[in-house]
N, C-alpha and C positions, 0 to 999 in steps of 0.2 A: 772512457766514454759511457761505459754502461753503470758503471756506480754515479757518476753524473745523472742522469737518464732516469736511477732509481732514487736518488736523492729527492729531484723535481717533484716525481711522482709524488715518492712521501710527505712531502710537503703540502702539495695540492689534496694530498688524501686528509690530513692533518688539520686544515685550516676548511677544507668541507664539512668534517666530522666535528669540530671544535661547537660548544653552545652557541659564540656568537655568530658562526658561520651558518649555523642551523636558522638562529631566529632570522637574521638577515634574510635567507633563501624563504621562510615561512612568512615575513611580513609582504616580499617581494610578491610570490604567489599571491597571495589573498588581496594585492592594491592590482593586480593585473586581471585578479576574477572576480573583481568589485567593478572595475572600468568597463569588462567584457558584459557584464551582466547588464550593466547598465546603458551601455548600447544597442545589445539585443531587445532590452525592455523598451527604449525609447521607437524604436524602428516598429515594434510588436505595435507600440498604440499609436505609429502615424498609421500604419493598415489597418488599424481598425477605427478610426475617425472616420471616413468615407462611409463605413458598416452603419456605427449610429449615428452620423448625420443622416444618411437618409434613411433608417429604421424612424429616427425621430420626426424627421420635417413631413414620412408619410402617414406617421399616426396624428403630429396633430393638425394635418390637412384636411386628412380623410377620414380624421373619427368623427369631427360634429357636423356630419354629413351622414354618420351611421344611426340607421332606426331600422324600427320593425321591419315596416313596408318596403323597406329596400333589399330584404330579404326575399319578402312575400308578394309582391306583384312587377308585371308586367309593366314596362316604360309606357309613360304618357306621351301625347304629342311632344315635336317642340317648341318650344317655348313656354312650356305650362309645367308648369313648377311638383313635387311630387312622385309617386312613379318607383319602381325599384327594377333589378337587376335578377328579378327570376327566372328568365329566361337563359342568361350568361351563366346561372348557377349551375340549373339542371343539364345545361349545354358543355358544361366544365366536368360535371362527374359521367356524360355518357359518353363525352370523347374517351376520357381517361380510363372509362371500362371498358370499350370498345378497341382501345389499345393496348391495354393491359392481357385483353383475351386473346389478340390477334399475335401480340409481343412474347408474351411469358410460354408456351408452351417448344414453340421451334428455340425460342432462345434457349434452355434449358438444356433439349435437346443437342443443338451444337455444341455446347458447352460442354455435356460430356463425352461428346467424340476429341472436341478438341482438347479434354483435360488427360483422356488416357491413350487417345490416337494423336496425341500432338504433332507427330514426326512423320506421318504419311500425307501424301499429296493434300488430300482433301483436310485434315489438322492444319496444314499450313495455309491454303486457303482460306480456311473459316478464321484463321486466327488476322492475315494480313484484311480481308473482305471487313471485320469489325475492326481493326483499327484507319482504314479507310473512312467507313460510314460515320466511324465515331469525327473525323474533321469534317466531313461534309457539312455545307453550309445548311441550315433551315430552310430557306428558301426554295435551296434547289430541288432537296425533297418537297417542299408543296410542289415546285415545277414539276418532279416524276409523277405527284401522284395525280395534279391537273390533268396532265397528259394520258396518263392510267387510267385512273378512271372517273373523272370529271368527264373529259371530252367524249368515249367510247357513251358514255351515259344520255349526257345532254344535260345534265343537270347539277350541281352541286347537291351535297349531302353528308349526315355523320358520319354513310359508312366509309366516306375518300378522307373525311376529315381525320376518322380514329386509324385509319390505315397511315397516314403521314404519321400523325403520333406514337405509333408503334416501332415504325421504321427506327424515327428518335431513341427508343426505349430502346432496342435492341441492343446497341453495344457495351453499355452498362448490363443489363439482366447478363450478356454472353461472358463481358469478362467478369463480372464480380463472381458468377456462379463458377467459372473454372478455376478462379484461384481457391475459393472455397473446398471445391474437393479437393484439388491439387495438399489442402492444408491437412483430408483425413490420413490417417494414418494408413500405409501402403497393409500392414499385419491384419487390420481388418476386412480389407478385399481378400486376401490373398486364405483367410481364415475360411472366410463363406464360401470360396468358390474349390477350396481343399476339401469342405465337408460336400460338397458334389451337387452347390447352388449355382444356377446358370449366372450368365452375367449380366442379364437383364433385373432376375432376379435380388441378383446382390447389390443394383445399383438404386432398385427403388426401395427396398427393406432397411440396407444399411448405409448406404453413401448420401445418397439425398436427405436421411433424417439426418446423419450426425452433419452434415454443411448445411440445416437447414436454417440456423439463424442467421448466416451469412447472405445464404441465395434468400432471402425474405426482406434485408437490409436491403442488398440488391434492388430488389423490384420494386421495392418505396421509393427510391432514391433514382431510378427510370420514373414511375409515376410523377414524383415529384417535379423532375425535370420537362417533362412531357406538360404537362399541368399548366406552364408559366409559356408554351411556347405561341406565337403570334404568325409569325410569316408563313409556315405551310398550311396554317388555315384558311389564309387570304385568297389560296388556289384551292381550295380543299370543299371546306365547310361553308364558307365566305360571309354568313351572320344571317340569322335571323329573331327581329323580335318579337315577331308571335308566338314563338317556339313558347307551348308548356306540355308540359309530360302529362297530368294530370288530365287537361283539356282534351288531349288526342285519344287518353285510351277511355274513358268520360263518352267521348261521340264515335268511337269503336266500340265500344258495350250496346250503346243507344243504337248504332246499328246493325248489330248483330254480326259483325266481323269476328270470326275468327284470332287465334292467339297470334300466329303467324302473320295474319293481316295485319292488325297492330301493330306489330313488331319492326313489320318492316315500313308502316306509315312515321313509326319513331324514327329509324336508321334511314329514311328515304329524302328526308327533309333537311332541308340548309337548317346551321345550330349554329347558335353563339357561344362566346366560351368568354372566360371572365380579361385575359390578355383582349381577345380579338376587341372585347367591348370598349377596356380602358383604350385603346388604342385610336378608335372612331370616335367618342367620345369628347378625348382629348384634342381631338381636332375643329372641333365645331363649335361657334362661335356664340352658342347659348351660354348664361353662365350656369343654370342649373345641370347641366349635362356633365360641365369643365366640374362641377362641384363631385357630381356623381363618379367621374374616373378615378379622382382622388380615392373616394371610398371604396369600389373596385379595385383598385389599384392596393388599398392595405388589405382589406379581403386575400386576394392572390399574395401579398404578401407574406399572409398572417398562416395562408394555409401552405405554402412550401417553408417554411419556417418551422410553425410544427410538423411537419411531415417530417424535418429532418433531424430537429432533437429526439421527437418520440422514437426517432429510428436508433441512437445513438445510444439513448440511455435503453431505451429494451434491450438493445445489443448489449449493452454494460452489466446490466440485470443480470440476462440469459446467463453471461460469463460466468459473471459470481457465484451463480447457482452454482454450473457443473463443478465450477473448481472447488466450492465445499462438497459437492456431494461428493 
């Protein structure tokens, strides 16, 4: 039975090891990772058909609607032709700094309780609290922040508007920044806080500079996201198009207000943002308006788009650097 048994074997062994049993097994391979390839390639460009159809049909919607003045002034009535989107503009870069500044410092923060305290109460809290916030709807955050502080107010304003935007930011800046550290090496914590550096010390010296192309990717890519968002400003911010930055601190100088005064005549006011615009826009039955979301509409585009190559390729840069240096 067992010379049987090793007969089979050697045979099987015999006829696997043989040239033609070789090339057999070699053409077989390469017709199964030619098929395979060519499946995942076809699936690869139906997901990306959806990407440039609508990259395309919004640039050539909304480019021959793109000029100067659409950059450089204030909407005209409606129905009168002309007019630009500079209120939407300056209203798009104060939410988004107004978020940025309220977002990036606590997120950072948690981040690093929760990248080296992960396993204590509050670690596991901050870790479930942002993967919570990060499913919550848009919406319902504008609904928090209406009820926050729109209604306590009386008012709508940038500073309810960039506080919803922030909230958005947070879950991205908390986890990208914690995987980041998670990624430096444990030998260099463990080096600075050996030679008798506190731990606050060795987290802003050493830890935050070597994760710091990551947490920087990070908080572009909250920006980003933050930038494109429409529904918590409905409750929030809610539009306005008189809004100019130039105009308020112009007749703040002329009346001898104060830095503070200013500041908060900017932050105090309903602001439009380039989503909220295309959005009203879109809905109105003039056609120069319907002409203008379009071009709005590639704008916001064109600007979370770049926001998220430049972030990729810096990030690819940075890489190459360290690994030759």
């Amino acid at each position: 039975m067992s010379g049987d048994t090793l007969s089979t074997e050697s045979s099987i062994l015999i006829e696997r090891t043989s040239p033609w049993a070789n090339n057999h097994f070699q053409q077989r391979r390469k017709v199964v990772n030619g098929v395979m390839l060519s499946i995942a390639g076809l699936f690869t460009l139906l997901a990306l058909i959806p990407l440039f159809w609508i990259v395309g049909y919004v640039i050539i919607k909304g480019g021959q609607y793109i000029t100067l003045d659409f950059f450089t002034q204030l909407p005209k009535p409606m129905g009168m032709e002309g007019g630009g989107v500079l209120h939407a503009i300056e209203g798009t870069l104060i939410l988004s700094l107004l978020g940025g500044i309220i977002a990036i410092p606590p997120g950072i923060l948690a981040a690093i309780y929760a990248a080296y305290h992960g396993n204590t109460p509050l670690g596991v809290v901050i870790r479930f609290s942002t993967d919570v916030l990060a499913g919550v709807p848009s919406i319902v955050i504008g609904l928090f922040g209406y009820a926050l502080i729109v209604k306590p107010q009386g008012h709508y304003s940038a500073l309810a508007g960039g506080i919803a935007l922030a909230m958005i930011m947070l879950p991205t800046i908390i986890r990208t920044t914690e995987e980041m550290l998670k990624l430096v090496p444990n030998s260099l914590r463990e080096t600075a806080i050996g030679l008798g550096a506190p731990m606050w010390r060795t987290t802003l010296d050493i830890l935050l500079p070597a994760a710091g192309n990551g947490i920087i990717t990070g908080i572009l890519l909250g920006l980003a996201r933050a930038a494109g968002e429409t529904a918590p400003l409905l409750f929030t911010a809610l539009g306005n198009e008189n809004y100019e930055f130039g105009r308020i601190i112009s007749s703040g100088v002329a009346s001898h207000q104060g830095f503070f005064a200013i500041l908060n005549r900017i932050f105090e006011q309903p602001v439009d943002s380039l989503p909220l615009t295309l959005w009203k826009y879109a809905q109105q039955p003039f056609p120069e308006r319907v002409n203008q979301s379009w071009a709005a509409a590639l704008v916001l585009m064109l600007i979370v788009l770049f926001t998220n190559i430049l972030t990729r390729v810096w990030v690819q840069i940075q890489q190459k650097r360290m690994g030759g240096s």
